[in-house]
C-alpha positions in Angstrom: 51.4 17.3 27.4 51.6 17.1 23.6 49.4 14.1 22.4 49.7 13.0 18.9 46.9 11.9 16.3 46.1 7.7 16.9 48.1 7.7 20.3 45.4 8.6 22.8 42.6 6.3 24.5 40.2 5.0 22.3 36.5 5.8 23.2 34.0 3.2 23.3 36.1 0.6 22.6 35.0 -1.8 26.1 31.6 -1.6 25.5 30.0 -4.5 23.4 27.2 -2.6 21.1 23.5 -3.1 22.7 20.5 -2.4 22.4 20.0 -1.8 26.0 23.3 0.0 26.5 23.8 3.9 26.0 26.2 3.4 22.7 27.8 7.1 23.1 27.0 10.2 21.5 25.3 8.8 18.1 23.0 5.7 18.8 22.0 3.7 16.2 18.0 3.2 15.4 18.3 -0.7 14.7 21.4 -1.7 16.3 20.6 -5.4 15.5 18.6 -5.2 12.0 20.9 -6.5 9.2 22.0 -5.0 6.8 20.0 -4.0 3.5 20.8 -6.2 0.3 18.7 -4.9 -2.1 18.4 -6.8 -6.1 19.4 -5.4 -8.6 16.1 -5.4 -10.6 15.0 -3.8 -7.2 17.1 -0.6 -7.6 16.4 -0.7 -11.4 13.1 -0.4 -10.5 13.4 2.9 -8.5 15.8 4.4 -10.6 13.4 4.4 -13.2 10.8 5.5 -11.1 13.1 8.4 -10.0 13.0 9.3 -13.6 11.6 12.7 -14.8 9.9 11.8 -17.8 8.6 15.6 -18.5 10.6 18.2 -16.6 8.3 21.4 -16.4 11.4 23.2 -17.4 14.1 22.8 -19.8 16.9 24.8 -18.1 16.6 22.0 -14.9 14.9 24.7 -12.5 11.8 23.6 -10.4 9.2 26.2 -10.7 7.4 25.0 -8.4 9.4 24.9 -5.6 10.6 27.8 -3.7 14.1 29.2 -4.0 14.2 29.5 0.0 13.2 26.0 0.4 16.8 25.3 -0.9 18.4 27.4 2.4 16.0 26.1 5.1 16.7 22.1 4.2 20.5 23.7 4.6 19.6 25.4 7.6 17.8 22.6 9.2 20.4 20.1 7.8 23.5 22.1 10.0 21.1 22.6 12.5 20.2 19.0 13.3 24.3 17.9 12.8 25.7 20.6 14.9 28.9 19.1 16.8 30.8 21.3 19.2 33.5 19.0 20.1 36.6 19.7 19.2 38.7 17.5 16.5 41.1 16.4 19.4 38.4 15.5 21.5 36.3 13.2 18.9 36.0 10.1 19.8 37.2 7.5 17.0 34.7 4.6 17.6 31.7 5.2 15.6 29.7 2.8 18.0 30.5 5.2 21.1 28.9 8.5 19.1 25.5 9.0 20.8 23.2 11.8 19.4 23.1 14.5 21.3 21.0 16.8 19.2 17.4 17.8 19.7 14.5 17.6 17.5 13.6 21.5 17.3 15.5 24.3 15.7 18.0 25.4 18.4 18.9 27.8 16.5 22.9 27.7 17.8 
């Protein structure tokens, strides 16, 4: 049976968000924490203090962090966000994702 993009059952859909309730394959830490609204003079603030005032090297290179550190946050990153499922089988709610990663290296 063909199925086209947007025509199949939606995931997810019949289930009112909950803390108590498995939300599907990405849950949500806080499901009922507003959301952030920082100030302005708040983010002004950490801009600034995101400044480098005296880079320890004029061509933008760190010196004194390791080049492989670049390649293991990479690693690490595709590592924790592995998804096998297959683009016609995603689900389209974003409430009905549940994590279903682990929190060592699986190495897959």
């Amino acid at each position: 049976m063909l199925r086209r993009h947007g025509f199949g059952p939606r995931k997810g859909e019949h289930q009112p968000p909950s803390e108590f309730a498995p939300t599907g394959k990405f849950g949500r830490m806080f499901p009922n924490l507003p959301a952030f609204s920082p100030s302005e003079e708040g983010l002004t603030q950490l801009g600034n203090a995101m400044t480098d005032t005296e880079p320890n090297n004029p061509n933008g290179d760190n010196i004194n962090v390791p080049a492989g550190y670049t390649y293991l946050g990479q690693f690490i990153d595709h590592d924790i966000t592995f998804d096998t499922t297959a683009l016609g089988d995603m689900m389209v709610d974003p409430l009905a994702v549940k994590n279903f990663r682990t929190p060592k290296l699986d190495l897959d």
